[in-house]
N, C-alpha and C positions, 0 to 999 in steps of 0.2 A: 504494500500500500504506500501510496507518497504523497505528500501534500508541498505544493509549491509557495506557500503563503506560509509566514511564519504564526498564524494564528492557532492558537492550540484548537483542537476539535474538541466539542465536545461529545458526551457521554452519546447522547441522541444520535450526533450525526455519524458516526461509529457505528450504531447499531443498523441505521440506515444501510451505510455502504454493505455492516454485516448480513442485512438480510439480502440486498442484490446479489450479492456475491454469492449467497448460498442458492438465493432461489436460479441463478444464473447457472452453477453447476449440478443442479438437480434436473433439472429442464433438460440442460444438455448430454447430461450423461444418460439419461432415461431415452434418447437419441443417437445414441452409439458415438457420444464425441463428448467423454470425459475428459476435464479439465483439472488441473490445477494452478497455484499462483506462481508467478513468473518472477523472477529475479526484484529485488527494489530499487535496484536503480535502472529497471528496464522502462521505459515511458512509454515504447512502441512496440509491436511486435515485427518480427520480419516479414512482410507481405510480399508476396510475388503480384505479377502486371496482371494474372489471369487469376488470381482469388475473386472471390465474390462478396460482397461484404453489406451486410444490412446494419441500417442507422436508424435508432429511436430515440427519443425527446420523452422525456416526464416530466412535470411539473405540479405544484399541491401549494400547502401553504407552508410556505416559506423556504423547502426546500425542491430542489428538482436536478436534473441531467441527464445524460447521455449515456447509452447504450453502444456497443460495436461490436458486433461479431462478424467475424471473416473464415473463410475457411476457403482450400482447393475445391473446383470442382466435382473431384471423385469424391474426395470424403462425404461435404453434402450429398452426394448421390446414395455415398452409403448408409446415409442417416435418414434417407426417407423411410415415410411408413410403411411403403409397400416394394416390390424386386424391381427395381429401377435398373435396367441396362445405360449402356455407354451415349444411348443414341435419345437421351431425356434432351427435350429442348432450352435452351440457357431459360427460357423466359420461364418456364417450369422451375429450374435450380433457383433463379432469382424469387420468385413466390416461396419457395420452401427456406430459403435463408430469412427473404420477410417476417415468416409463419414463423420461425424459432424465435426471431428477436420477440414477434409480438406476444406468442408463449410465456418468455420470460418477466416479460413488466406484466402480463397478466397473474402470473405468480407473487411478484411483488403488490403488484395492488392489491390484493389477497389479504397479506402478510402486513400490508402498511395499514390497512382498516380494520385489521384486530387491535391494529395498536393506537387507533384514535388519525388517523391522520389521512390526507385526504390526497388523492394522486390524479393525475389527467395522463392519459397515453396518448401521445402521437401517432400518426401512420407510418409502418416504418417505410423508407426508402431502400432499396436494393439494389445494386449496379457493379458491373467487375470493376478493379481496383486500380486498373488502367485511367477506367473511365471517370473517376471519382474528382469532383471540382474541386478545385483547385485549394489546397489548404483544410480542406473536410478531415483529412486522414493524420495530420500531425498533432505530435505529442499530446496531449490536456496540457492545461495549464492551474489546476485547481485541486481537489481532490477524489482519488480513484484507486483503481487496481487493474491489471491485467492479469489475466489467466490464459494458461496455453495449454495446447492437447496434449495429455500424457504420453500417449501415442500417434498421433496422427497432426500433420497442417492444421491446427483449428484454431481460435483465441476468440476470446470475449474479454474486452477492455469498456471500463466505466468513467465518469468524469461525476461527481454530486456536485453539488453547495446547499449550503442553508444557510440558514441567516441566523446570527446567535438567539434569535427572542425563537428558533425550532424546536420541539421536544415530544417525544415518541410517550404513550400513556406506559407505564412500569410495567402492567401484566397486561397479556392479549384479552380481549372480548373474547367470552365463547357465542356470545347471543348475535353475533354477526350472522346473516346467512350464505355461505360461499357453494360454490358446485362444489360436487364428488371430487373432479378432477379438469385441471383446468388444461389437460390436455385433449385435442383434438382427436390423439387417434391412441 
């Protein structure tokens, strides 16, 4: 985890990053692209021109950011839900790299409204890494974490903020109502 601001974090936005990060590798590894965290003084991962990579936005009160998960084409292919051959259309990989990120903030929404607090998900954007405008893909500048495939090309990298007056309720709600499972397939 790194934080570029010499402001201490507090307790809240700690547990925030903690629960992305966790629901970010449950999601994914429940997908065949387990994760772990990447070095702390790594700010980026090494991306190739032909990865693919989806970008989400969250925002609530007082805190929000950025999602990125990238990964090679084969790997997404291997992480679809059903036997995907070599001959999947990029625009199909691109929708199923979308469909992971939005997975994940859906898991954190989840997670962040037991705890009192209030989240907005963005649509994600998905594009190969070639294609990615200009500046979108460099380092954060705030606080996050990067996580990379245990075994495979993949990473999921984060960026938060909050703002000091943010703070997560102590215990979860159980009287929230959440689905079974906030996954698709």
């Amino acid at each position: 985890m790194y934080d570029s601001d010499e402001t201490p974090l507090s307790v809240d936005a700690l547990n925030y990053l903690a629960i992305l990060a966790q629901a970010t590798t449950e999601v994914l590894a429940a997908n065949g692209l387990p994760l772990q965290p990447m070095g702390e003084d790594d700010l980026r991962p090494p991306l190739h021109e032909d990865d693919l990579v989806a970008i989400i936005t969250f925002s609530g009160q007082a805190a929000g950011g950025t999602l990125v998960l990238a990964s090679s084409p084969a790997i997404l292919r291997r992480s679809m839900p059903y036997e995907a051959d070599a001959a999947v259309p990029m625009d199909v990989l691109l929708d199923w790299c979308g469909e992971l990120a939005n997975q994940v903030l859906g898991r954190v929404k989840d997670r962040l409204v037991r705890h009192g607090a209030t989240i907005y998900v963005g649509t994600p954007r998905a594009f190969v890494c070639a294609d990615a405008p200009f500046g979108l893909l460099d380092p954060v500048r705030t606080v996050g974490q990067v996580l990379v495939g245990v075994d495979a090309h993949a990473f999921a990298w984060f960026e938060v903020h909050a703002d000091a007056h943010f703070r997560l309720a102590g215990d979860p709600r159980t009287d929230v109502p959440t689905p079974r499972n906030n996954q698709l397939f």
